[in-house]
C-alpha positions in Angstrom: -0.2 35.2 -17.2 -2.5 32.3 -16.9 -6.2 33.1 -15.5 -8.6 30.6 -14.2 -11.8 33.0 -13.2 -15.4 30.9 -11.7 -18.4 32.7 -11.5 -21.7 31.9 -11.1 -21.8 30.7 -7.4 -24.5 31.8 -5.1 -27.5 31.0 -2.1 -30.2 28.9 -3.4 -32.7 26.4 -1.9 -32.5 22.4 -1.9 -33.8 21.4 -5.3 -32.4 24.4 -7.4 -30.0 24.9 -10.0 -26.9 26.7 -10.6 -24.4 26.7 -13.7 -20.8 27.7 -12.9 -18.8 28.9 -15.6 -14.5 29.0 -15.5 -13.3 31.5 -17.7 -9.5 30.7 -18.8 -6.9 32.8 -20.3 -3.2 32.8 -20.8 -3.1 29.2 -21.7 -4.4 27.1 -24.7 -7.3 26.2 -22.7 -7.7 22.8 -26.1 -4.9 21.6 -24.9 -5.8 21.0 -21.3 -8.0 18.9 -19.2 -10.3 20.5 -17.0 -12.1 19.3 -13.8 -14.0 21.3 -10.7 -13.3 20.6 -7.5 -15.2 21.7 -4.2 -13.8 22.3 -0.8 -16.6 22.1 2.1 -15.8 24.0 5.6 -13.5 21.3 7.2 -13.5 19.1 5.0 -10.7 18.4 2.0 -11.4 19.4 -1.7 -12.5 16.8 -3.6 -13.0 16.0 -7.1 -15.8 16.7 -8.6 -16.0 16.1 -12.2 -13.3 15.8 -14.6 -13.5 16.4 -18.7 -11.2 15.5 -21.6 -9.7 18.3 -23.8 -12.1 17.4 -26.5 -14.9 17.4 -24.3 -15.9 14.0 -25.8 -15.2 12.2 -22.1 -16.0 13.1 -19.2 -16.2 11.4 -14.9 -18.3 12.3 -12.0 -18.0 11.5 -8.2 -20.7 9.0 -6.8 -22.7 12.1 -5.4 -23.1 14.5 -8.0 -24.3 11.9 -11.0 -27.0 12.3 -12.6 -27.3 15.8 -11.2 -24.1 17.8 -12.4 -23.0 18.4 -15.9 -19.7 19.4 -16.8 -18.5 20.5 -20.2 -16.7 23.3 -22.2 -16.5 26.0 -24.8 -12.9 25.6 -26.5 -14.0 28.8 -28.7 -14.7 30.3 -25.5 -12.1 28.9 -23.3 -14.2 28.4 -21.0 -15.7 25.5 -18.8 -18.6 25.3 -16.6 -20.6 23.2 -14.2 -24.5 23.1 -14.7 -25.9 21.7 -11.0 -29.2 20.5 -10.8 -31.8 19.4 -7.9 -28.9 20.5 -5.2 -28.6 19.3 -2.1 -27.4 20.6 1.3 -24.2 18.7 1.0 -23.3 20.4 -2.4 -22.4 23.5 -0.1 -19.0 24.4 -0.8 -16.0 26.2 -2.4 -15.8 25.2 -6.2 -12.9 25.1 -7.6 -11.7 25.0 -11.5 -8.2 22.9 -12.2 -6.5 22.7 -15.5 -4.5 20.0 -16.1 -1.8 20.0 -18.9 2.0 20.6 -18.5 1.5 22.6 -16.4 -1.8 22.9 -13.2 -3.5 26.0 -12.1 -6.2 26.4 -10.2 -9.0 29.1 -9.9 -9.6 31.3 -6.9 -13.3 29.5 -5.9 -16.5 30.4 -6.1 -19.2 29.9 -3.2 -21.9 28.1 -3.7 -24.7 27.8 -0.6 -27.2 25.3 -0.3 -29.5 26.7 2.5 -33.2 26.0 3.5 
């Protein structure tokens, strides 16, 4: 049974930093690309970084660059997200994909932006 687990989401305050962390099993996590998404209330999920099965490529959307770091453990089989100097607008549902033969998602983790 394939897992996709984030944790790591929480409150903080404009300017902090949080690192999410998407723990995989059931699936040969090397063989997959992995991306987060993030889903604010009302809006659609978008994309939010994206990174190659080797880890040696990885994309950002316009608004977290510079900011957000995406990368992975394939001993570990694990990704994560580190987020830097966060802004209000970073508030959201984050979301882990795998992307290989098959795509499965994570359940979400919350992550709060709030002055």
């Amino acid at each position: 049974q394939v897992q996709l687990v984030e944790s790591g989401g929480g409150l903080v305050q404009p300017g902090e930093s949080l690192r999410l962390s998407c723990a995989t099993s059931g699936l040969l996590f090397w063989f997959y690309g992995m991306s987060w998404y993030r889903q604010a209330p009302g809006k659609e999920r978008e994309l939010v970084a994206v990174i190659s099965r080797g880890g040696g490529s990885t994309n950002y959307a316009d608004s977290v660059k510079g900011r957000f770091t995406i990368s992975r453990d394939n001993n570990k089989n694990t990704l994560y997200l580190q987020m830097n100097s966060l802004k209000l607008e970073d508030t959201g549902v984050y979301y882990c994909k795998a992307d290989g033969s098959m795509v499965y998602w994570g359940q979400g983790t919350q992550v709060t932006v709030s002055s």
